[in-house]
C-alpha positions as a printed Julia matrix, in Angstrom:
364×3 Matrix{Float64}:
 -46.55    3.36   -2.58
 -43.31    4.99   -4.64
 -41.21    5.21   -1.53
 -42.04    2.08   -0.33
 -41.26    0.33   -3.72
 -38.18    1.91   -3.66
 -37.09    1.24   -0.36
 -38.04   -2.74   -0.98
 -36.28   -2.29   -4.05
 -33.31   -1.01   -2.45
 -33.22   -3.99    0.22
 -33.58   -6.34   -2.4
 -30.3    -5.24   -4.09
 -28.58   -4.87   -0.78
 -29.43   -8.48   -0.05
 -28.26   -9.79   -3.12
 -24.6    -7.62   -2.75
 -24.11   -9.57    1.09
 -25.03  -13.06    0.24
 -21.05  -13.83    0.21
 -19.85  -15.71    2.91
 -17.36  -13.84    5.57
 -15.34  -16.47    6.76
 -13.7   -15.66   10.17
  -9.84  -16.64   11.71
  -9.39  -18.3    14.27
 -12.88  -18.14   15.92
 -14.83  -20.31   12.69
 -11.08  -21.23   10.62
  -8.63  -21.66   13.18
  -5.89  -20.86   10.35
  -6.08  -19.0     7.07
  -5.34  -21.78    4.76
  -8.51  -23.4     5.95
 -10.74  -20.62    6.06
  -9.58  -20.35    2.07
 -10.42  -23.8     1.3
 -14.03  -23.24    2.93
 -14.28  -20.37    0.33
 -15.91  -19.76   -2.54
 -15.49  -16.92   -4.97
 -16.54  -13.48   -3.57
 -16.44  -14.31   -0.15
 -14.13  -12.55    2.3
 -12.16  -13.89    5.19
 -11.95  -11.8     8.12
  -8.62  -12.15    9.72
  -8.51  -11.29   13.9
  -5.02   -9.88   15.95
  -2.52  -12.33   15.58
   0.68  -14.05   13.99
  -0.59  -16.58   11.52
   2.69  -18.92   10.75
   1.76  -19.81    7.08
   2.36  -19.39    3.48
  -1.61  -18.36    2.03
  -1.93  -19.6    -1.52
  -4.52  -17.71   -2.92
  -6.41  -19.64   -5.69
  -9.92  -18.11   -5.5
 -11.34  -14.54   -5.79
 -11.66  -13.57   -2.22
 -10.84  -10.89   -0.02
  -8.82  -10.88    2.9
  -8.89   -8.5     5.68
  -6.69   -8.42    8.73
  -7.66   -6.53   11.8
  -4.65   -3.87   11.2
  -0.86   -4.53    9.82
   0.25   -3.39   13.43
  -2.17   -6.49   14.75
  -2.72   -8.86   11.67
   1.0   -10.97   10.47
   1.56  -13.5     8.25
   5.07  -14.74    8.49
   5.49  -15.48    5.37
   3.99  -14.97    1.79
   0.92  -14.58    0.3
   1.1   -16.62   -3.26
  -1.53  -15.97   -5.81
  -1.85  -18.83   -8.31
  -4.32  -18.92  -10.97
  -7.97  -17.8   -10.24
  -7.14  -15.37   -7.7
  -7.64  -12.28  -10.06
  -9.22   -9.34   -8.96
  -8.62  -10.45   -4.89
  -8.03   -7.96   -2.42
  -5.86   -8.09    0.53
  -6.21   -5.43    3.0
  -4.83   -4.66    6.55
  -2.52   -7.44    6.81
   1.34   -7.5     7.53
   3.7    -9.9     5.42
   6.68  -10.12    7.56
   9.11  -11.88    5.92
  12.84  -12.94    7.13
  12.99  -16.75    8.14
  14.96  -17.73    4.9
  18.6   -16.67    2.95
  16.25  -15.19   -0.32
  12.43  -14.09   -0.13
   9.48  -11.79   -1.04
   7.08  -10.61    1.4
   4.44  -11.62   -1.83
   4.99  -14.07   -4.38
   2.46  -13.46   -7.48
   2.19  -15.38  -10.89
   0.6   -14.85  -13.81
  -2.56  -13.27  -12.25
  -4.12   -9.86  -13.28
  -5.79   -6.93  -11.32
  -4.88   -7.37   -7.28
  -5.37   -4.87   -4.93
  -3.76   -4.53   -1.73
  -5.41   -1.87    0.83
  -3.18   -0.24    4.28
  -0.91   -3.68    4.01
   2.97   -4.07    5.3
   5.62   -5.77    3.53
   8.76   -6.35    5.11
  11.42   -8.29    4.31
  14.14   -8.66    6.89
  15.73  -11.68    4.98
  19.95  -11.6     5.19
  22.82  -13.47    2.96
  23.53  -13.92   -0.68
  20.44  -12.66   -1.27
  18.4   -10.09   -2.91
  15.22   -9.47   -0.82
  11.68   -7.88   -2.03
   9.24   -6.39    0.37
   7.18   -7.07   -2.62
   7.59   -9.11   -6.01
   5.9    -9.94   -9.26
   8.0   -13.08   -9.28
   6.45  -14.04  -12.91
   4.5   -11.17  -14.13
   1.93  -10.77  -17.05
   2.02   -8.27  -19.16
  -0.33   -5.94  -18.98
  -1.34   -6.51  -15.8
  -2.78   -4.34  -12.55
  -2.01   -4.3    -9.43
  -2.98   -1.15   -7.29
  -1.76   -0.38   -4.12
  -3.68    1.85   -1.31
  -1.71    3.11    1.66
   1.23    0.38    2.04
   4.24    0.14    3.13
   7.38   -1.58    1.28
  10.02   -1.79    3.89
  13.38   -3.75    3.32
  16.76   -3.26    4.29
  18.58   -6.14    4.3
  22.35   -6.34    2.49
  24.97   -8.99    3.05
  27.91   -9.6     0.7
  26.84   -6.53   -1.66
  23.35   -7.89   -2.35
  21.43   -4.88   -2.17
  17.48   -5.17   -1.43
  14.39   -3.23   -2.86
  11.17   -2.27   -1.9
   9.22   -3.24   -5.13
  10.24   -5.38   -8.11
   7.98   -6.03  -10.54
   7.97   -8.16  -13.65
   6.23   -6.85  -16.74
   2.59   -5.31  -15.67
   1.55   -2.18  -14.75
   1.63   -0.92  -10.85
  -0.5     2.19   -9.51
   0.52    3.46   -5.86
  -1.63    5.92   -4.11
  -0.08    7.71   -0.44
   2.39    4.44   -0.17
   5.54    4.52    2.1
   8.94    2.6     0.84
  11.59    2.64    3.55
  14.68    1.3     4.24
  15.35    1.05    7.97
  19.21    0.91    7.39
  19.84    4.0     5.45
  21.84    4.82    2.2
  24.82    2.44    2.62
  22.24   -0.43    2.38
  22.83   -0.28   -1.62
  18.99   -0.02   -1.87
  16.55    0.81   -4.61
  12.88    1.73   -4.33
  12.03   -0.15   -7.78
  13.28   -2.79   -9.19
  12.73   -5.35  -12.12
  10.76   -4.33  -15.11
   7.21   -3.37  -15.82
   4.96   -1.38  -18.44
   3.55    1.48  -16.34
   4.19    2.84  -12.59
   2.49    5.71  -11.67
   2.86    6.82   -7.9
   0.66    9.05   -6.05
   1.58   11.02   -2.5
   3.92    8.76   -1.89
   7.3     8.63    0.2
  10.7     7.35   -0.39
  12.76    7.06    2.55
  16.68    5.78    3.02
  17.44    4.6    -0.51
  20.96    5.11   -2.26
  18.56    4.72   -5.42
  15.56    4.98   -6.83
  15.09    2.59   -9.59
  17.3    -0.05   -9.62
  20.52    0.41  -12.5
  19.75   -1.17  -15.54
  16.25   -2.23  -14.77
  12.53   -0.33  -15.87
  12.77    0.37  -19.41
   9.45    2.11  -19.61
   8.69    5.22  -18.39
   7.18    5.94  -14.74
   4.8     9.07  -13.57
   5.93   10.11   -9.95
   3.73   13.06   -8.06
   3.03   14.74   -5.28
   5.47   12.94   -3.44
   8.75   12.71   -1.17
  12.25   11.52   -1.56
  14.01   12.08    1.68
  17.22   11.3     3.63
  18.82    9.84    0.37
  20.95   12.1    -0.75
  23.42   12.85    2.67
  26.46   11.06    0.96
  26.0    12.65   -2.41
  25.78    9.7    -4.26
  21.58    9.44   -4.59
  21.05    8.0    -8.22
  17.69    8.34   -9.17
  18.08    5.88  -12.51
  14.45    7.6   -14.13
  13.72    5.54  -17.45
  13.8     7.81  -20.34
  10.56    9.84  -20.51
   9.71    9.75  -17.01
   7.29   12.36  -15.12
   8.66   13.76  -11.75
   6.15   16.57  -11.1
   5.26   18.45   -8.21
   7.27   16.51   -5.34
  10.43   17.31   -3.25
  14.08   16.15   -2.58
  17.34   17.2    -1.31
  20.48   18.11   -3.29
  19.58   18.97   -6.9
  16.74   19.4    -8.91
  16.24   15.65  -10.54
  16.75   15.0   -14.44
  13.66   15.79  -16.51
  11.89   17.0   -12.76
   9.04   19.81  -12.88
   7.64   22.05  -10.42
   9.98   20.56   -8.13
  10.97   21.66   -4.37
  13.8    21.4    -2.91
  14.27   20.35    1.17
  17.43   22.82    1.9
  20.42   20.57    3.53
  19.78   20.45    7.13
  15.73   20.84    7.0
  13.35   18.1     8.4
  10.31   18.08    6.41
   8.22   16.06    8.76
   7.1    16.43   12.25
   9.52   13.73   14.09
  11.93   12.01   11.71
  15.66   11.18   13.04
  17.95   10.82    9.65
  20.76    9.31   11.89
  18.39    6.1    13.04
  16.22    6.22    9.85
  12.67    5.49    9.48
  11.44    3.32   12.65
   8.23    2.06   12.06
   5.86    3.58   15.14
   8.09    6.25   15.78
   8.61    8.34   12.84
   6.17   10.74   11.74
   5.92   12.04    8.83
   3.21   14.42    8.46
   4.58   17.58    6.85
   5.94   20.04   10.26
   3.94   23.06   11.23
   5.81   25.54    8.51
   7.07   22.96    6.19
   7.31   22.81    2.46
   5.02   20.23    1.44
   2.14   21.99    2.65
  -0.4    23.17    0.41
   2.62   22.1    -2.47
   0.87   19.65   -4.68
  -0.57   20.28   -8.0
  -2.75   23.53   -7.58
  -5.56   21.71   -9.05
  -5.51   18.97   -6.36
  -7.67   19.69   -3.95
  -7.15   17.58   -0.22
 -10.68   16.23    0.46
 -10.57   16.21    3.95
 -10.04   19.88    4.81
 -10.25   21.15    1.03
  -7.0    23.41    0.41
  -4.38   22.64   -1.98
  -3.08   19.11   -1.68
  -0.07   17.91    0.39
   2.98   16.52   -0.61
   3.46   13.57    0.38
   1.81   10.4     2.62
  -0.91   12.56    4.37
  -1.85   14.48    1.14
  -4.0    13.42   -1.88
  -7.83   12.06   -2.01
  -7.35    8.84    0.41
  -4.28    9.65    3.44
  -1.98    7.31    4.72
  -3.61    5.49    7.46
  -1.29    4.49   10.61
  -1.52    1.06   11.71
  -3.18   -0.16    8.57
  -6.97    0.03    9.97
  -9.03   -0.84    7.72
 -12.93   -0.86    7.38
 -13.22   -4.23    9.26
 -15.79   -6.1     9.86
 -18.1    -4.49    7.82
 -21.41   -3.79    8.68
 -22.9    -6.85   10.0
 -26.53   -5.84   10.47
 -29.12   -3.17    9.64
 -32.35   -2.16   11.54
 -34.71   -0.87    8.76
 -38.26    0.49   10.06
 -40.89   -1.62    8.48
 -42.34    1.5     7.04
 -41.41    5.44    6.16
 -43.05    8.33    5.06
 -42.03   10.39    1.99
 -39.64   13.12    3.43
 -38.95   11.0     6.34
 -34.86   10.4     7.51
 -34.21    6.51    7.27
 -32.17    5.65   10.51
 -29.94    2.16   10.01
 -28.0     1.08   12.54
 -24.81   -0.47   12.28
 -22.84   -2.97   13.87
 -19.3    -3.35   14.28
 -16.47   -1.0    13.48
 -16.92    1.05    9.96
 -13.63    2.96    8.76
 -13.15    5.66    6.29
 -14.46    4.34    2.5
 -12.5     4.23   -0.41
């Protein structure tokens, strides 16, 4: 009678966590801005293969989940007004380019977003200064986390320079993210840009910049380990701009050791780090790879308490180290599990078999 009250028990709180809607695009919404007026709060809009032609204002807490960012687009912006806090966007590609100035995400004064395995690319030209991703407003104080992106901009006309990041006055967290700029160093580039309270990156990579925060901009301090700053510093002129009191432990660069840097490595001049990465055409999405090369330096070089989950030695440096890798192609865990098959009855010491359906990912 114990097991079976807790097994009814446990149903009864697994029905209550599902009753949200999933709303799906195109086969129920045949766009994304009507599948998010047909939502409520909680519910999640499932997002098939495709190039969706729209900006997405995001005024309700929902969750949106593409079926990849190599299959999922949104040419455009995602714009979260008021009410939107604590959304989630996952497995979705914001390719933006088709105006002078842009952001691939355009966020007010909203608090504590996450963004899971999503792209942001801005390919916008002119007088312009293009984001891959910006806090346009910004609240102070506020979250957003980041899971396994990427930031990738590289536009520069008429000495406007572009950057992957620029925040305005909140507090970012960046676990095994990838900023790149396709164009290399003499694209007058920075990683970061704008201003914030807090940024603390995680097994991250930095890829093509001439900088890494932008001149003049950050003011607070930012934590920066177990991570990778490559083919920057070719022309000698890298500037890594590091607000005063910064952390830069445990990750690797070329040329010199950086200001303030700890337990820092090196990549000799000359030395790939990764398995297929070609300096002279930069980082091409789909082609570079940049797990660390059988023999390289990032192996087994993060913090010697950091332990790699997934084959337990000493954690990476870089995309593919840490608690939660980099994920190519943005898969995400999509659609969920959409039904169980419980046995009406089990005896103490029994296994419980449930049977999914659909496609279920790694968890977070």
């Amino acid at each position: 009678m114990k097991t079976m009250m807790i097994l009814f028990v446990a149903l009864f709180c697994c029905s209550a966590m599902v009753s949200a809607a999933i709303l799906q695009v195109p086969s129920q919404y045949v766009t994304i801005i009507a599948a998010h007026a047909a939502a409520a709060n909680g519910d999640t809009i499932l997002v098939g293969p495709g190039t969706f032609m729209q900006r997405v204002d995001v005024s309700k807490r929902i969750t949106l989940i593409g079926a990849g960012y190599d299959l999922t687009t949104i040419t455009s912006y995602l714009a979260f007004a008021t009410g939107s806090a604590r959304s989630v966007s996952e497995g979705i590609r914001l390719q933006f380019g088709a105006h002078v100035s842009g952001v691939g995400a355009l966020i007010g004064e909203v608090d504590s977003l996450v963004f899971r395995r999503c792209f942001f690319n801005n390919t916008a030209t002119g007088n312009s200064n293009p984001y891959a991703f910006s806090r346009n407003v910004g609240t102070g104080g506020g979250r957003l986390f980041f899971d396994g992106c990427i930031f990738m901009t590289g536009a520069n006309n008429n000495g406007w320079g572009s950057t992957g990041l620029h925040l305005g006055g909140e507090n970012a967290i960046l676990r095994n993210c990838l900023f790149a700029d396709p164009n290399g160093t003499g694209d007058n580039s920075a990683a970061l840009g704008g201003f914030w309270n807090s940024i603390t990156t995680g097994n991250c990579c930095f890829l093509g910049f001439s900088e890494f925060v932008y001149p003049g901009q950050g003011g607070s301090p930012i934590i920066v380990h177990n991570s990778t700053v490559f083919d920057s510093s070719a022309d000698a002129v890298f500037v890594w701009n590091l607000p005063p009191g910064s952390t830069l432990d445990y990750c690797a660069s070329e040329g010199g050791v950086p200001p303030g840097a700890t337990n820092h490595i090196t990549i000799g001049a000359g030395v790939n780090p990764f398995v297929n990465y070609n300096r002279a055409n930069n980082y091409q999405h789909g082609v570079s790879d940049l797990h660390p090369a059988p023999g390289s330096l990032l192996i087994d070089a993060g913090h010697p308490g950091a332990i790699d989950i997934l084959d337990g030695t000493r954690m990476d440096i870089g995309l593919y180290g840490g608690f939660a890798h980099f994920m190519d192609g943005g898969i995400p865990n999509y659609p969920y599990v959409e039904s169980l098959t419980i046995p009406p009855m089990i005896i103490s010491g029994q296994d419980l078999q449930i049977n999914a359906v659909g496609r279920i990912g790694r968890g977070y």
